[in-house]
C-alpha positions in Angstrom: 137.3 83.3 79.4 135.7 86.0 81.6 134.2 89.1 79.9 134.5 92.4 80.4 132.3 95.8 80.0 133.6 97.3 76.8 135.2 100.2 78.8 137.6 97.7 79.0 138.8 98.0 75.4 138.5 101.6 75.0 141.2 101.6 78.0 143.7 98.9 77.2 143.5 99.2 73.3 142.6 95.7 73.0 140.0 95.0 70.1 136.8 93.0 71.2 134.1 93.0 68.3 130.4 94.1 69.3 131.4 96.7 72.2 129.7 100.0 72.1 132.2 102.1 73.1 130.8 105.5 73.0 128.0 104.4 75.4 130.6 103.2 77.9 133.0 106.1 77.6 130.6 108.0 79.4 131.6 106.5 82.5 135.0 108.3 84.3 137.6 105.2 84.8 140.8 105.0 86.7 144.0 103.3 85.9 146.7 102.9 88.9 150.0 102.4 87.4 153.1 100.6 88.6 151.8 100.8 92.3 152.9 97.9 94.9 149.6 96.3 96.1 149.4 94.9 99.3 147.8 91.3 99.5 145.6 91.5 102.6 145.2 87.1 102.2 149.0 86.7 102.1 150.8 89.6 103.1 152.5 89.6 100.2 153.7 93.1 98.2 153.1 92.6 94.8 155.3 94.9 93.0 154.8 96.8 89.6 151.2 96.8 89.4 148.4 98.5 87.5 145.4 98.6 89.4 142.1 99.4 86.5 138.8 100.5 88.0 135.8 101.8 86.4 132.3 102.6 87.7 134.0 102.1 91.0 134.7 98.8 90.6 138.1 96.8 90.4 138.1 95.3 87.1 142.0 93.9 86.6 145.1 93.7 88.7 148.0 92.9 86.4 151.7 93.3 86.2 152.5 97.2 85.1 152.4 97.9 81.2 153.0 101.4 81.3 150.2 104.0 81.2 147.8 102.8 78.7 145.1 105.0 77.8 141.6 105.7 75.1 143.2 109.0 74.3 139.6 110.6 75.0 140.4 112.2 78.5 138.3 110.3 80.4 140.4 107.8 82.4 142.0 109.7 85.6 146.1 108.5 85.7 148.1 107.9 89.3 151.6 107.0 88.9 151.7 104.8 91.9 155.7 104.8 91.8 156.8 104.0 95.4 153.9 103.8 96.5 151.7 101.0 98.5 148.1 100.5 97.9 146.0 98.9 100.4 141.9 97.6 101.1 139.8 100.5 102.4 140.3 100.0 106.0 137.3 98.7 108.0 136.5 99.7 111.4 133.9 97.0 113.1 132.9 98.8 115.7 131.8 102.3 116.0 128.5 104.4 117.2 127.4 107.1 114.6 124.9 108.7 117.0 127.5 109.2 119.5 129.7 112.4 119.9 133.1 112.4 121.3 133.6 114.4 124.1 129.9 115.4 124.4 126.3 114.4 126.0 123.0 114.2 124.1 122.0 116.7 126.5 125.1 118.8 125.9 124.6 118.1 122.2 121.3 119.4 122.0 122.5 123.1 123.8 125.4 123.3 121.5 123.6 122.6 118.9 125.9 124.4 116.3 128.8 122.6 118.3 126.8 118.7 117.5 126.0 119.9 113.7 129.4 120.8 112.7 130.4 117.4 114.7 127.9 115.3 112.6 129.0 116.4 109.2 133.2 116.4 109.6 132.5 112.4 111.4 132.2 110.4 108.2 135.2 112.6 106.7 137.5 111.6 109.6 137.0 108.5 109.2 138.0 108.4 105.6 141.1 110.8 107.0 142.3 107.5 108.8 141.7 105.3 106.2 138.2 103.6 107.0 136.3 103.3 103.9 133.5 100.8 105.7 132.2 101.3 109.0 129.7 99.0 111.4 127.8 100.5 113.8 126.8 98.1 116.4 124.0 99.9 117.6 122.3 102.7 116.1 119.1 104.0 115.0 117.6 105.0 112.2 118.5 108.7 112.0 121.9 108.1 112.9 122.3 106.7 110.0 120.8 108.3 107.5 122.8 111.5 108.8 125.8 109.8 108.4 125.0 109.4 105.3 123.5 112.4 104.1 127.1 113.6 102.6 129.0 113.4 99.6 131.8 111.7 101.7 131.4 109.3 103.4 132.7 105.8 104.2 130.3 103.1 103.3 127.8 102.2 106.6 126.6 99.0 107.8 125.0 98.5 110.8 123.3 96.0 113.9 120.3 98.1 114.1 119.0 98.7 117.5 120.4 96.4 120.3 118.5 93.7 122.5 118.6 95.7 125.8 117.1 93.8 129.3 114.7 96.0 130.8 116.3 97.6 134.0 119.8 96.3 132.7 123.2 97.9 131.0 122.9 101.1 129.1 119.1 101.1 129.6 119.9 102.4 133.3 121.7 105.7 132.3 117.8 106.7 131.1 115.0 107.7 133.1 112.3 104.6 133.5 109.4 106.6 131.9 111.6 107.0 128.7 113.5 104.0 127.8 111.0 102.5 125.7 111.5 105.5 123.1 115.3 105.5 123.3 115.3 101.8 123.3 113.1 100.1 121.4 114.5 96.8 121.3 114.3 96.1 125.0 113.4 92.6 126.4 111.6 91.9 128.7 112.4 89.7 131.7 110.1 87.3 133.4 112.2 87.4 136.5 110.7 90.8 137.1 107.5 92.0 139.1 108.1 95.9 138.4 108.3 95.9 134.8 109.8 99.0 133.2 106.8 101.5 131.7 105.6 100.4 128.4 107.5 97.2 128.1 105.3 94.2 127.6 106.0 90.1 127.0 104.5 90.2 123.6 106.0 93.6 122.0 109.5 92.9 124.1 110.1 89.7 123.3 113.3 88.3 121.7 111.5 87.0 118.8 110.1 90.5 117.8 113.0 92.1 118.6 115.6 90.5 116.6 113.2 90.6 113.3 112.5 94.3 113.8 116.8 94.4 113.8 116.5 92.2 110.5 113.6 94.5 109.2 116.2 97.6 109.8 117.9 96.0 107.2 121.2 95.1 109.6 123.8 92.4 109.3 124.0 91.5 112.5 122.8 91.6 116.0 123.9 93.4 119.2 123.4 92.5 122.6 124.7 93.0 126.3 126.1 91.1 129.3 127.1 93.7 131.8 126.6 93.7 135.2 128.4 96.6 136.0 132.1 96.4 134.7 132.9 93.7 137.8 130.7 95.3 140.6 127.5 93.4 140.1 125.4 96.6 139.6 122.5 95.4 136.8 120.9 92.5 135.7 121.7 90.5 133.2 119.7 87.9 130.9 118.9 84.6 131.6 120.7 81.4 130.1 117.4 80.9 128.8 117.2 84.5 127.1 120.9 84.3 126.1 119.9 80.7 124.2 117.0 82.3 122.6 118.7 85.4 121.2 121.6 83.2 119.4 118.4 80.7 117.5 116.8 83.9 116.8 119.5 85.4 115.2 120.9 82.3 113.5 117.1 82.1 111.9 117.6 85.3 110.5 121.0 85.0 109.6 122.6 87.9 111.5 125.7 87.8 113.2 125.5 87.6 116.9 127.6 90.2 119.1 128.1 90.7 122.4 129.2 93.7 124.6 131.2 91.4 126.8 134.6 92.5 128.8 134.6 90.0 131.9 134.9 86.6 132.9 132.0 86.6 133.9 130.6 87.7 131.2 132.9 85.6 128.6 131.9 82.3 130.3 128.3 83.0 130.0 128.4 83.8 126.4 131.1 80.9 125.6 128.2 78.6 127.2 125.4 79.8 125.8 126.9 80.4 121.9 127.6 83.6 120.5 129.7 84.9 116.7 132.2 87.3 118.3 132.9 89.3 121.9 132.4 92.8 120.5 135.5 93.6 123.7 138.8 92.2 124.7 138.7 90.4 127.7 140.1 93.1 130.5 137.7 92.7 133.8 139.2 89.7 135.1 136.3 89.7 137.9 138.1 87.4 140.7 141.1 87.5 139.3 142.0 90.9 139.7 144.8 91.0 142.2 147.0 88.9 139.6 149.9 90.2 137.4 149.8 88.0 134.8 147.1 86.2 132.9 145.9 83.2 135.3 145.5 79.6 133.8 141.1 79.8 134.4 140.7 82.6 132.1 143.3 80.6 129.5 140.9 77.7 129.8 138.3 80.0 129.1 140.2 81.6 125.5 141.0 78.2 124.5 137.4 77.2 124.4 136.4 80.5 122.9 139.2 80.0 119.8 137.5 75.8 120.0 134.5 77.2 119.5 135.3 80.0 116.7 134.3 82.5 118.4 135.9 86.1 117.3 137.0 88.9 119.4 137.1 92.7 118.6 140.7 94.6 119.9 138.5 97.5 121.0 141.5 98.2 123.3 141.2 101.8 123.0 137.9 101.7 125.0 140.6 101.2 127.9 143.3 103.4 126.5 140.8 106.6 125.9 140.2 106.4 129.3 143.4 106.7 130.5 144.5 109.1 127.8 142.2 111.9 129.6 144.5 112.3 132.4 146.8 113.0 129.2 147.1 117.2 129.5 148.6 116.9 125.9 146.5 114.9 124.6 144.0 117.6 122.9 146.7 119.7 121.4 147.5 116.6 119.1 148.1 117.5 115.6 145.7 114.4 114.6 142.9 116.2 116.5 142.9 119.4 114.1 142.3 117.2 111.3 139.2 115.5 112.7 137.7 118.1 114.6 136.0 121.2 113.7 138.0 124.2 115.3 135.1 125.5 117.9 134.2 121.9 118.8 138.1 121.0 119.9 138.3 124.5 121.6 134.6 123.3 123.5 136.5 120.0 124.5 139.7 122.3 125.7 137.5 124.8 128.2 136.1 123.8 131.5 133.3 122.4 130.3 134.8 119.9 128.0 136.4 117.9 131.2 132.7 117.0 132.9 133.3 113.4 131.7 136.8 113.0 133.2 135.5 114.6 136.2 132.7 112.3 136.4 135.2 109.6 135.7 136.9 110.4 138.7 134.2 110.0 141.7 133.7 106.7 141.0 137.2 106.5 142.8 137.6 106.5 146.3 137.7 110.1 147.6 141.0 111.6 147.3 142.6 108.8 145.4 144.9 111.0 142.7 144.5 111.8 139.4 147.9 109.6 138.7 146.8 106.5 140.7 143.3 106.8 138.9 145.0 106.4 135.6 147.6 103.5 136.9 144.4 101.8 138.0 143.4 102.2 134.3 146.3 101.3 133.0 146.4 98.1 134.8 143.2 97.1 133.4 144.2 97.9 129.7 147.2 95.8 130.5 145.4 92.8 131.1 143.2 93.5 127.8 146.0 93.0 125.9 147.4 89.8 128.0 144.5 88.5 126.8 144.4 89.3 123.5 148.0 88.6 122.9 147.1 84.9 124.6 144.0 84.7 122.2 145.6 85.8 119.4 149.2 83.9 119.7 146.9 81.0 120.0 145.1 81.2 116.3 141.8 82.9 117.9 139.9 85.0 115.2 140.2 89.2 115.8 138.4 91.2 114.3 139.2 95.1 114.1 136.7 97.6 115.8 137.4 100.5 117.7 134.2 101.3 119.9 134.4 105.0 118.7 133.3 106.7 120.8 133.0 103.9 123.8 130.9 106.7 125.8 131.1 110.6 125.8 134.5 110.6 125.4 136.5 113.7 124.6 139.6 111.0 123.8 137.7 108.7 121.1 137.8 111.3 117.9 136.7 109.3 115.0 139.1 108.0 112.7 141.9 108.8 114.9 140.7 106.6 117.4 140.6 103.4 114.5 144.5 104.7 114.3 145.4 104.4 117.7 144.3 101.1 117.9 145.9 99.7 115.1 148.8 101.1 117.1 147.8 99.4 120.2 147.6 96.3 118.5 150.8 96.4 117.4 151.7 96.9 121.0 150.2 93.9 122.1 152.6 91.9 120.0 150.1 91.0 116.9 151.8 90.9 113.5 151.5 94.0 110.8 149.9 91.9 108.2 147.9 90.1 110.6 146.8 93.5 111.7 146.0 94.7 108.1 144.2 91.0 107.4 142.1 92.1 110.7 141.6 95.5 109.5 140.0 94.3 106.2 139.7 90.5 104.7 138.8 89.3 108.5 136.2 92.0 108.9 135.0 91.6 105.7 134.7 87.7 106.0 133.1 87.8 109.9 130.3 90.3 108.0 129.7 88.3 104.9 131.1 91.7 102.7 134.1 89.7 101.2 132.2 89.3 98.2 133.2 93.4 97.6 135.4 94.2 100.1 138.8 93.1 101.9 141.1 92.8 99.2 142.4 94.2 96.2 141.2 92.2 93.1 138.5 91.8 90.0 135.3 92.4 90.8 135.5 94.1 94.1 134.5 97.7 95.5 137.2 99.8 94.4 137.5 101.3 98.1 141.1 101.5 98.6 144.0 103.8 100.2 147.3 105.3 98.6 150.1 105.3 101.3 153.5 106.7 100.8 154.9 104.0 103.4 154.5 99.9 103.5 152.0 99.1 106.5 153.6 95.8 106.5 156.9 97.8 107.8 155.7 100.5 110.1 152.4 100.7 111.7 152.8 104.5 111.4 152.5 104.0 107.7 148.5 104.2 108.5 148.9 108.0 109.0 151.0 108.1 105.7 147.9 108.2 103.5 148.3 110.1 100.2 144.9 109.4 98.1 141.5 107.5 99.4 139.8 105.9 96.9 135.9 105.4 97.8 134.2 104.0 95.3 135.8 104.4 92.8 136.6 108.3 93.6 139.6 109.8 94.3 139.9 112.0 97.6 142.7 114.1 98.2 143.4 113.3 102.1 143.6 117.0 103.2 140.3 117.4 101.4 138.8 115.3 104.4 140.5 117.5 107.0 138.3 119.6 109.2 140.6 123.1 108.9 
């Protein structure tokens, strides 16, 4: 028979000889009475539940009783009546370091603007739900400012992420400073003109993926882009590619991929990888068709053969086309995520330099409405594919990208709620999208042992909601209570106004 921490006595009146009750009364406990939990395995409701957590852990989950209590004060009581309690919501795929809407450079001259950014982030997130994040690529600091709060969702990360030298993001930074802004560049033997301070010894994949494992990461990051279709950068060698996925399976880090083409997706589906960290929306020669062609079918059937996962991340398409959206910023959602100045900062003139710069990579004169049709097309076939890979048994993992880039349309936590909206779009199933959302993330990350579902022994990191998720996919903005930790959080208390 399993045993429990004496707490559990003092809580349930049940009479075990030998606890020390005073000594474990000092801890606050929490009893969740007849609440329907959500089974994130099954997709079952289980009705007329009470929910017991202490030291913010889940310690039972049994059929309702009725409020049982020490009589000392210290448990904390919901009535859960009506009510649906889910797992803390995980979002695999997000960038701490990142600001929606605004440059480092811009960051660095607001710099009241960036502050008050950094310290609402990890509170939106928790306003949508997100009790865990990943961030794929980060460094250091980033982290530890996320989190430097009292709230905040609990942060894993990828470290740093294997760069080639010369290739995708590396060539949105001056030469003579990419080694300092990324240190996990590799370097590439095809070269003659090597980028400054990059060397074969200190560059090498071998180094690079321990110094991600020394970071203390779960998983690794890496990228094959070569311009989003137009053949623009390099990208690594078969050989490379091969040596990054031993590396990291010696280490025992999950391998990711910033991947969004065919291109791209056979390379990686050749030389082995753990999950596409995009959907599949650059069809590369394919373009011109309508409807998903049997080649890149070919190429999601071996994917799903070969288990390899896929992130949604279809609002890395959809922000895009949401800033030729002239509502899109007055958005209630966007008042509770944002700090006041910063959303007036997106709303003047100078908040619209990325859509701006969006637009001359379109022929001259093309509209603002084509532009976004263009856009639209290409998030269209994102979720062809998805829905294909999906239907089909494939593994998908949640993650929204937030913020893909400076993007004033990738607000954290909101973003993580429009894609679980999207998702529903494409056709996948509500409890398949809460199973992605939380058990599937938690599995892909090796974190089921304390998060992903609602049972003994996990993280009590959990949400309230007033509406079944399994009903309406709008129930996700129907939170009443976030529990992190343990802790109970008021939802307006995370609001930025």
């Amino acid at each position: 028979m399993k045993r429990y921490p004496c707490f559990f006595v003092m809580l349930l009146a049940v009479f075990i000889t030998g606890c020390d009750v005073a000594e474990k009364s000092k801890n606050d406990n929490l009893i969740i009475t007849n609440v329907s939990v959500i089974d994130s395995r099954s997709g079952a409701v289980l009705e007329n539940r009470d929910v017991i957590v202490f030291a913010g852990k889940i310690i039972e989950v049994r059929d309702s009783r009725g409020i049982a209590t020490s009589g000392n004060g210290k448990e904390k009581i919901i009535d859960g009546t009506g009510k649906f309690l889910t797992p803390g919501l995980i979002d695999g795929h997000v960038h701490t370091g990142s600001m929606a809407g605004m440059s480092f450079a811009q960051g660095e001259e607001y710099g009241d603007l960036s502050k008050a950014y950094f310290v609402q982030q990890p509170k939106s997130y928790l306003y949508f739900g997100f009790t865990t994040v990943v961030d794929m690529n980060g460094s250091p600091d980033s982290f530890e400012r996320f989190a430097r709060g009292t709230l905040h969702p609990d942060l894993f990360h990828c470290g740093q992420a294997l760069i080639l030298e010369d290739g995708y993001p590396a060539v949105f930074v001056p030469r003579d400073v990419r080694r300092y802004v990324f240190p996990n560049q590799l370097y590439d033997n095809r070269k003659k003109d090597h980028t400054p301070g990059i060397s074969a010894d200190r560059n090498s994949v071998k180094k690079a993926v321990a110094r991600v494992k020394d970071s203390g990461a779960i998983c690794v990051k890496t990228f094959h882009e070569d311009g989003f279709s137009r053949s623009l950068w390099p990208v690594p060698s078969e050989d490379m590619l091969t040596e990054i996925r031993a590396e990291s399976r010696q280490q025992n880090l999950k391998l990711l991929v910033h991947a969004n083409s065919y291109e791209s997706y056979q390379a990686m589906i050749k030389n082995g990888t753990d999950a596409m960290a995009h959907g599949l929306w650059n069809w590369d020669r394919f373009a011109a068709e309508d409807i998903l062609p049997p080649e890149l079918k070919y190429l999601l059937d071996k994917m799903i053969n070969q288990g390899i996962a896929q992130f949604s991340t279809l609002q890395t398409m959809a922000g895009l086309t949401d800033l030729f959206d002239g509502n899109y910023l007055d958005r209630k959602a966007l008042e509770m995520t944002l700090p006041p100045a910063y959303l007036d900062w997106l709303k003047s003139p100078k908040g619209s330099w990325y859509k701006e710069s969006l637009i001359q990579d379109y022929p001259a004169g093309m509209s603002e409405n084509d532009i976004r049709k263009r856009l639209e097309n290409v998030l269209n076939r994102g979720q062809q594919t998805q829905k294909y890979f999906y239907e089909r048994g494939g593994m998908v993992l949640f993650g929204s990208d937030t913020p893909s880039a400076p993007v004033a349309t990738n607000i954290p936590g909101y973003n993580g709620y429009l894609e679980l909206r999207r998702m529903a779009e494409t056709g996948i199933s509500l409890p398949d999208i809460l199973k992605s959302a939380t058990l599937n993330n938690a599995r892909f990350f090796g974190l089921e042992k304390n998060l992903g579902t609602i049972e003994a022994g996990k993280t009590a990191n959990m949400l309230l909601l007033s509406e079944n998720p399994l009903q309406r996919i709008e129930a996700y903005n129907k939170i009443d209570l976030v529990i992190l930790r343990g802790r109970v959080i008021d939802r307006e208390n995370l609001a930025a106004r």
